[in-house]
Steps between C-alpha positions, in 0.01 A plus 500: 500500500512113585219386744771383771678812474142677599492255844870596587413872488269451860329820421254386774772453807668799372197721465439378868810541672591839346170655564561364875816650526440777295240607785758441784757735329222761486441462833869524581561798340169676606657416863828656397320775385331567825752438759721765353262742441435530863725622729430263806593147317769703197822312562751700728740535237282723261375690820886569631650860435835371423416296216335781329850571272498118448133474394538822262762343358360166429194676354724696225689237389287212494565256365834538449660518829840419549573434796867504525547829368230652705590441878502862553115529438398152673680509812233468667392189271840313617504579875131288544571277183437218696098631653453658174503153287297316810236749559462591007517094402149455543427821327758457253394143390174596449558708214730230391188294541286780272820451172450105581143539429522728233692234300302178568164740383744603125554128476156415519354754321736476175425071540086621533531694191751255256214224525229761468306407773106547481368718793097489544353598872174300395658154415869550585438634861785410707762563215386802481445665786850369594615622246365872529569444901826464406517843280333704782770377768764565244400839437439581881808390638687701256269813549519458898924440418498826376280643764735394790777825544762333679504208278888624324596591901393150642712338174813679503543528844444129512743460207736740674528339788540137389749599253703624759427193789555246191739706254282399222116651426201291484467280140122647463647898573597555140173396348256569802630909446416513168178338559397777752679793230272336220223511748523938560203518283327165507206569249748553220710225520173320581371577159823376322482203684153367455546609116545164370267356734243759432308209263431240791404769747246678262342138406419427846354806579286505193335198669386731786327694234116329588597391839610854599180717294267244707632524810567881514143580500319792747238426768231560242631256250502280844144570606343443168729107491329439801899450641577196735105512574392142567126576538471710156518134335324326767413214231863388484630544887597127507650535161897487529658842401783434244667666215726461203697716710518413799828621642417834381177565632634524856876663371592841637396787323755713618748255383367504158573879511845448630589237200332727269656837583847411594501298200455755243712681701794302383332423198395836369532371127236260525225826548531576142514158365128415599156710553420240764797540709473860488163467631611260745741765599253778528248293714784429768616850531135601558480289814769612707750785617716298622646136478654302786892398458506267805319612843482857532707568214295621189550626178361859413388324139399743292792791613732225449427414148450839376846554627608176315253589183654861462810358485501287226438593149145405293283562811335805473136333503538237763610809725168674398350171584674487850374851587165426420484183711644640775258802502207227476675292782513834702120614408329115545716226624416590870142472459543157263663393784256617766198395286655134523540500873139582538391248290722228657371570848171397397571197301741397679283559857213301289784201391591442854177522676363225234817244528484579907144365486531246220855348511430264260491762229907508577570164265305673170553858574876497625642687197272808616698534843802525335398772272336700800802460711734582172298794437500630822858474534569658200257838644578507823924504378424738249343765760785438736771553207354820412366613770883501612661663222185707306515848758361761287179390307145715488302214631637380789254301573549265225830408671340454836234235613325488855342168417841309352498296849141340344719328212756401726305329744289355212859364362563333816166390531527286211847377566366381837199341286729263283718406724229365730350339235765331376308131521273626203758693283708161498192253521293700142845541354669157512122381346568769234825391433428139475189493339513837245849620450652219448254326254495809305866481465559140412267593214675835383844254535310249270383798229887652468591379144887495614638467837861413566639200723576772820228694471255199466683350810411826734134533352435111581654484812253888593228262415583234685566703833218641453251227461634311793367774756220401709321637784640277732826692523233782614411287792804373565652863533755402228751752429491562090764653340503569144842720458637263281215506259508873482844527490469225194254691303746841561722235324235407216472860410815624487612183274144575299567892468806500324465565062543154366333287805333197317237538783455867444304655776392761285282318279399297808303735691282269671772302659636828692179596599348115614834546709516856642067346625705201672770700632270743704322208631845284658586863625132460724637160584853541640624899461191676652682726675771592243134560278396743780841677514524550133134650499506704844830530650509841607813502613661803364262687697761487757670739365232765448489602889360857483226447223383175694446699845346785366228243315496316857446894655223557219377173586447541899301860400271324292218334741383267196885330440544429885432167452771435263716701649694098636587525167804704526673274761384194310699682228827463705530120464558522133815697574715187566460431140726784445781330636761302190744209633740706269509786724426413891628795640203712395303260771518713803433808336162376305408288827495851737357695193207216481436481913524865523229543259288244657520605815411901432234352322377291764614772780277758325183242463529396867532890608196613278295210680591534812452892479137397383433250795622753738248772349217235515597432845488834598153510341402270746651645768307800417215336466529297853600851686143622407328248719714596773267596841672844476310536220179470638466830672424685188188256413369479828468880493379514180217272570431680812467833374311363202227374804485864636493654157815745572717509179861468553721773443602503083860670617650144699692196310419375232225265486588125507368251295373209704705184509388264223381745278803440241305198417235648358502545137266670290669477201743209368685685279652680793860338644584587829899537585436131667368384178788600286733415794392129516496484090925617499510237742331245360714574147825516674417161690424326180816601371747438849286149503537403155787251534660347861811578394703512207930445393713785401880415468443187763344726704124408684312802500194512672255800429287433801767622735593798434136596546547306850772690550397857443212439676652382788664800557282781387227331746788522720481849461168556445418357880714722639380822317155426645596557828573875407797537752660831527759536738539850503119551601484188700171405274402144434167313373320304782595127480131378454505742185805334332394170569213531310680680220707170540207288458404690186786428342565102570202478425575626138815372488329125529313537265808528250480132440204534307734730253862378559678188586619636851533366811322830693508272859896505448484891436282555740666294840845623356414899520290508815786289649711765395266746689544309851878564472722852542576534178378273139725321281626847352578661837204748490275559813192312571216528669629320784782759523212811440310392764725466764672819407162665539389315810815648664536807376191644471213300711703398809714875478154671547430297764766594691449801497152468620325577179376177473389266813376119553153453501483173638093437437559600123816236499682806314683854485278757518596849362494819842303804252679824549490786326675664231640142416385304201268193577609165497353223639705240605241237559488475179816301469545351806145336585431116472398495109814693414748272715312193294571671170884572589524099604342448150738737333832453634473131657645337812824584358430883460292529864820314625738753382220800689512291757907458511534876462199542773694269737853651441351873559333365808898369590688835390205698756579194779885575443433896564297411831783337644722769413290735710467252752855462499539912548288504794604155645590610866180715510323231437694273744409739799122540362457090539694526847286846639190283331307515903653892538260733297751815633756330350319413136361873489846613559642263239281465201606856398837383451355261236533623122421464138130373672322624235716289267445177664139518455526661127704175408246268723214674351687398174578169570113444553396635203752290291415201685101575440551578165690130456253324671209652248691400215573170639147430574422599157776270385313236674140541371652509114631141630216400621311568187731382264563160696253446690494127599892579602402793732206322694683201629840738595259769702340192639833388650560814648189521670555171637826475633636663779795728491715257697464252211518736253618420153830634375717456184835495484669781289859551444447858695245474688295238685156584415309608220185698420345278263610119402707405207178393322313804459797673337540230282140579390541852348618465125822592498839287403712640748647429835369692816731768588750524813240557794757791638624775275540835518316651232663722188266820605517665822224874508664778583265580848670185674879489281782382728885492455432159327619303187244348244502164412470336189204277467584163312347383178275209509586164374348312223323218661284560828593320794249509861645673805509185624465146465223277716771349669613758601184612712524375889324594825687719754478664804516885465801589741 
């Protein structure tokens, strides 16, 4: 074949585009596949009882379907003709799309083997791993064609329909139906096919004979090579790692086995005609159970060709082989496999940890990322592939892996690595390709003993772009881009491949692999993260769901991998990968699968942490409850009856260790429940803080808050349960008690930012703002609410009914013993300390909503006074007139009734307003503490001036205020005061009238004062 004939052929462009579309296709009909498999997204047609006849019929007689003749069967077909052809074209071109492709792959292959192309993975690269890239796709589209069941419906409806809209079928109908007839059993007519082609596709996978025997090697082989190890060769760490085959040292194993096994599998001849293929063969099928088609579609390889083996004549021992390597791929290929993870956790861990500290090893040492992050990939999708589809095996465990989130974060550790240091992959490698490669290739260009006119034209003008880098495009933050020279030396080797090249590749080794050195290093330059995709895309995991939560579940058990456990939702932003421009509409659908994963994942982290800062918490609560003065009693006696020698009684509570003594430790082997508590913690922070924030589907995700926001509201709860409210037994923990629990756990809760990139002071002011309202931000009762209820209902109930009294000098309740009734002392919540520490918990706002409800009780009992004054109004009348006649009053006050009543409801107005004036004065010392300098000068006012100068504010209610604008300012809180006069939501049932409730309104986001300065004038008090 003439030389210009070899240039028109474009094997190069063509290898290109149809391995590009060729993938599209795939993922067309993979989507085709899917949506009418499930019965959610099937099209309405195939899901619709009355096209059942219709869709038998079309079935049967595909594809010969007259449509004329048959309008008794596809009446249904004709009546929604017009939907039927709108809602089918896009399925229906598709596989018009798969009979396109099949003939532009024929055309090349039959044009690939006339000139007898030359196919080499070690100096050929690109030609040839197009060209078995190109075989794979073929074979998978047509294998994943004949997997799709409604493919004949989906046509001959189509065809059906437009026949009868257009009164003429599709042009592509005729030959697209015998395509999918010839297609019922794919293998065989996949074996007739590739017949004549069987010569080019067994030469280039004879040339991943070596490559493949190297690279399949077990951890041991691994550990004794001293694997990607930069320190076993400490002597050459600034050396530059290179190879005659570069390309390949970083290539996929698993697509090695692909090319190899699916190509014998349409190529079964080619087993016979060579020992080494057969070995080749053999190796492969050792390796796996099961090889990927596209996604989660794989091949069950070794059923598959025994199926295909028995049925062909001459292959009695290659079945015999097949057995054999299947029951050694059964017996050892999980532990291969989970030898090699163990191994790469190590070296890998050891890679990164040495190029984190010494980033300058990057430039020498860059070819050893890409083979971590390549092998890596290739274990971590081979456990997910077959930990999918492999149910039944007698070592589980070889198809399960607690620590598999090590490798991934490793992965992304390293990916993270290069692309910050960037500046010294492209400063080392522009040097390298200036100064080395291109030297060494002017001189191989000036050894060749023939090169053509073209082919010297490319090789001079590689040189010459070459030589003119400098590091000043470096500094300059040039863009490089070096497509066209690797798309010119695809070029060079497809014209230098073919049989009677007068530059034949073949016999020029060294220019292929002088070239395949140079193309790796533009790839660092300009294509870094196409590089990083091709060796760690992980993509596909996408559609492994189940297998990748229950290594995410196995993960969170495992106290060791909690720190890597960010590596799951890291995962998630490699699933926009997933996504071809030839099929769009699989966008939503892989965009809800990806940020439902990530945020489970991140869900589950965040609850797992938050349950452990809640336990530590409590720990501390525990731990401040013991130095309670309750607590005392017990040591006082203790050391009292150890002074008078009398030995306490063996049959009381248990004894209780003295606070501080969990400190002590006598041995440090021994972990307390705090110890392993704050080590979870500590793990899980690590993980939650690794990165700020990350990008999955143009979505910010930010791991920090969803810790924020679980522990916002399980504090939430958390403050509430400590106050131990029961309303059926009216029981509730004294106020001074919770607010120390409270203490204990801000006090933990601050010192998160040691751990986690939180902002606790947000959390905090946020939930104990929520505390001095009615209800928090998820309409649940707060403490606010509790304590009121309880103030009413129990404390103030007793107390009108005499079992509890005033006791002015105590400034408290005090309970009246009796017997035969349980003891309950009510000083105990109602003296001076316990009024402070309900202003602490519940805030001006809160002891404004007691004191609202206190107030509008005190009005309900007013209202019911002047009802009885109203029944004994002309009594009363002739007592004020007969005031000087003591006959008359003796005669009269009998006539008076419901006495009794009047001074029940005074006596209860008095202890209301008592028990309002001890909160509010314990409201005002918590003000006086926490602002100080604003109390002094307010109180000093008040002393001063007289009450006819008196200072009032002006409110939109009422006229005066208890305290100025100012100090309410000062609490922290973001909200606006409430109305000064509402009723409240809660009314106890001892003083319930014939009244509505009210609803209370919800604060507003910003916080405005009660009232402006201006707004503050002098009157006179009418």
């Amino acid at each position: 074949m003439s030389l210009p004939s070899v240039y028109q052929n474009k094997f190069a462009e063509k290898l290109t585009i149809l391995n590009e579309r060729g993938r599209g296709v795939l993922v067309r009909i993979y989507n085709i596949k899917k949506t009418c498999s499930d019965p959610k997204t099937r099209p309405s047609f195939l899901c619709d009882k009355a096209m059942e006849p219709s869709i038998k019929f079309i079935n049967k007689k595909f594809p010969n379907l007259d449509v004329r003749s048959s309008t008794q069967h596809l009446g249904p077909v004709h009546k929604d003709k017009g939907d039927i052809v709108r809602a089918l074209a896009p399925y229906y071109y598709s596989f018009v799309d798969v009979l396109e492709f099949r003939d532009h792959v024929y055309e090349l292959l039959n044009t690939i083997d006339a000139n007898q192309c030359f196919f080499d993975i070690h100096v050929n690269y690109d030609f040839t791993k197009s060209y078995l890239d190109l075989i794979v796709t073929y074979v998978s589209l047509v294998l994943l064609l004949a997997r799709t069941e409604d493919r004949r419906v989906l046509i001959g409806m189509y065809h059906c329909a437009h026949e009868m809209s257009h009164g003429a079928s599709d042009s592509s109908f005729a030959r697209l139906g015998q395509m999918v007839l010839e297609y019922d059993h794919p293998l065989k007519k996949l074996t007739e096919e590739f017949g004549p082609h069987s010569k080019a596709v067994t030469s280039a996978l004879l040339s991943l004979h070596f490559l493949f025997a190297r690279r399949n090697q077990g951890s041991e082989q691994w550990r004794s090579d001293q694997l990607l190890s930069l320190l076993s060769t400490a002597g050459t760490m600034l050396s530059p790692a290179s190879s005659d085959t570069m390309a390949c040292e970083y290539l996929s194993l698993e697509v090695m086995e692909r090319w190899i096994l699916m190509g014998f599998l349409v190529c079964p001849g080619a087993l016979g005609a060579s020992p080494q293929c057969l070995e080749l063969w053999r190796l492969a099928l050792q390796g796996s159970l099961y090889v990927t088609l596209l996604r989660d579609e794989a091949l069950q390889i070794h059923k598959v060709t025994e199926e295909l083996l028995s049925s062909l004549k001459g292959y009695g021992k290659r079945v015999a082989d097949l057995k054999e390597c299947k029951e050694h791929a059964v017996a050892h290929s999980g532990s291969l496999h989970r030898g090699r993870r163990a191994y790469l956790r190590g070296a890998v861990r050891e890679l990164e940890a040495l190029l984190e500290d010494q980033p300058g090893l990057l430039g020498p040492k860059a070819l050893f990322v890409f083979m971590a992050l390549s092998f890596c990939r290739d274990e971590v999708s081979w456990l997910l592939r077959h930990a999918e589809h492999v149910t039944k095996t007698k070592t589980p465990e070889d198809f399960a892996d607690n620590h598999i989130a090590e490798i991934l974060f490793l992965m992304e550790q390293l990916r993270s690595l290069v692309r910050r240091q960037v500046g010294v992959l492209r400063r080392y490698h522009v040097q390298y390709l200036a100064r080395f490669d291109a030297l060494v290739l002017s001189e191989i260009i000036q050894n060749l003993s023939v090169c053509p006119e073209e082919e010297s034209i490319i090789l001079s003008s590689f040189v010459s772009s070459l030589s003119s880098l400098s590091d000043k495009g470096v500094d300059d933050k040039e863009q490089f881009d070096f497509t066209p020279l690797r798309l010119d030396w695809f070029r060079l080797q497809a014209y230098t491949s073919v049989a009677k090249a007068v530059l034949p590749l073949s016999t020029n080794p060294d220019v292929g692999r002088i070239m395949n050195l140079i193309v790796f290093h533009t790839k660092l330059l300009d294509s870094l993260e196409e590089l990083l995709a091709e060796v760690s895309d992980l993509s596909d995991l996408c559609f492994f769901p189940r297998p990748l939560e229950k290594m995410f579940v196995a993960t969170m058990e495992e106290p060791s991998m909690l720190r890597y456990s960010i590596a799951f939702p890291l995962l998630c932003n490699h699933f926009s990968h997933c996504v071809h421009p030839m099929c769009p509409e699989e966008h939503p659908q892989l965009q809800a699968t990806a940020l439902g994963l990530c945020n489970k994942f991140l869900e589950e982290m965040a609850r797992q942490a938050c349950v452990c800062i809640m336990d530590a918490c409590a720990e501390q609560h525990n731990l401040s409850e013991r130095l309670l003065p309750k607590h005392c009693a017990s040591t006082v006696s203790k050391a009292r009856n150890k002074k008078t020698l009398k030995h306490p009684s063996k049959k009381g509570e248990p004894e209780r260790g003295k606070p501080g003594a969990e400190s002590q430790r006598k041995d440090r082997s021994v972990t307390t429940n705090m110890d392993k508590l704050h080590l979870t913690l500590a793990e899980l922070s690590l993980s939650l803080n690794h990165v700020p924030n990350f990008t999955v589907f143009e979505h910010t995700v930010t791991p920090a808050e969803y810790l924020s926001s679980h522990l916002e509201a399980r504090f939430t709860k958390a403050i509430v349960a400590m106050a131990c409210y029961s309303p059926a037994t009216q029981e509730v923990a004294r106020p001074s008690e919770v607010l120390v629990g409270l203490g204990a756990y801000i006090t933990f809760i601050q010192s998160l930012t040691h751990f986690v990139g939180l902002d606790t002071a947000r959390i905090i002011r946020s939930v104990l703002l929520q505390q001095t309202q009615p209800r928090d931000a998820s309409g649940e009762q707060t403490l606010t609410t509790i304590y009121t209820n309880w103030y009413l209902e129990a404390l103030l109930r007793q107390a009108s009914t005499g079992a509890i009294v005033l006791a002015p000098a105590l400034q408290a309740f005090t309970t009246v013993p009796r017997e035969g009734e349980p003891s309950f002392s009510a000083a105990e919540f109602s003296d001076v300390s316990e009024m402070r520490a309900l202003a602490e918990l519940i805030g001006p706002y809160g002891m404004k909503f007691l004191s609202d409800n206190l107030m509008w009780h005190v009005s309900s009992q007013v209202a019911e006074l002047k009802k009885l004054v109203n029944e004994n109004m002309d009594t009363l009348v002739q007592l004020r007139s007969s005031s000087c006649k003591p006959e008359q009053m003796a005669a009269l006050l009998p006539r008076l009734t419901s006495a009794d009543n009047v001074l029940k409801r005074m006596t209860i107005i008095g202890e209301i307003l008592s028990f309002r004036a001890m909160a509010q004065q314990g409201l005002r010392e918590v003000f006086s503490h926490h602002c100080p300098f604003l109390m002094g000068p307010i109180e000093c006012l008040t002393d001063v001036v007289t009450p006819d100068t008196d200072i009032q504010m002006a409110h939109p209610r009422r006229r005066t205020t208890r305290w100025p604008a100012c100090c309410w300012s000062l609490w922290p809180c973001p909200c606006p005061c409430w109305p000064l006069t509402r009723r409240p939501s809660t009314t106890p049932r001892w003083m319930a009238t014939t009244t509505t409730s009210t609803a209370w309104p919800r604060p507003s986001s910003t916080c405005q004062p009660r009232s402006s300065p201006s707004t503050i004038r002098t009157s006179r008090p009418t």
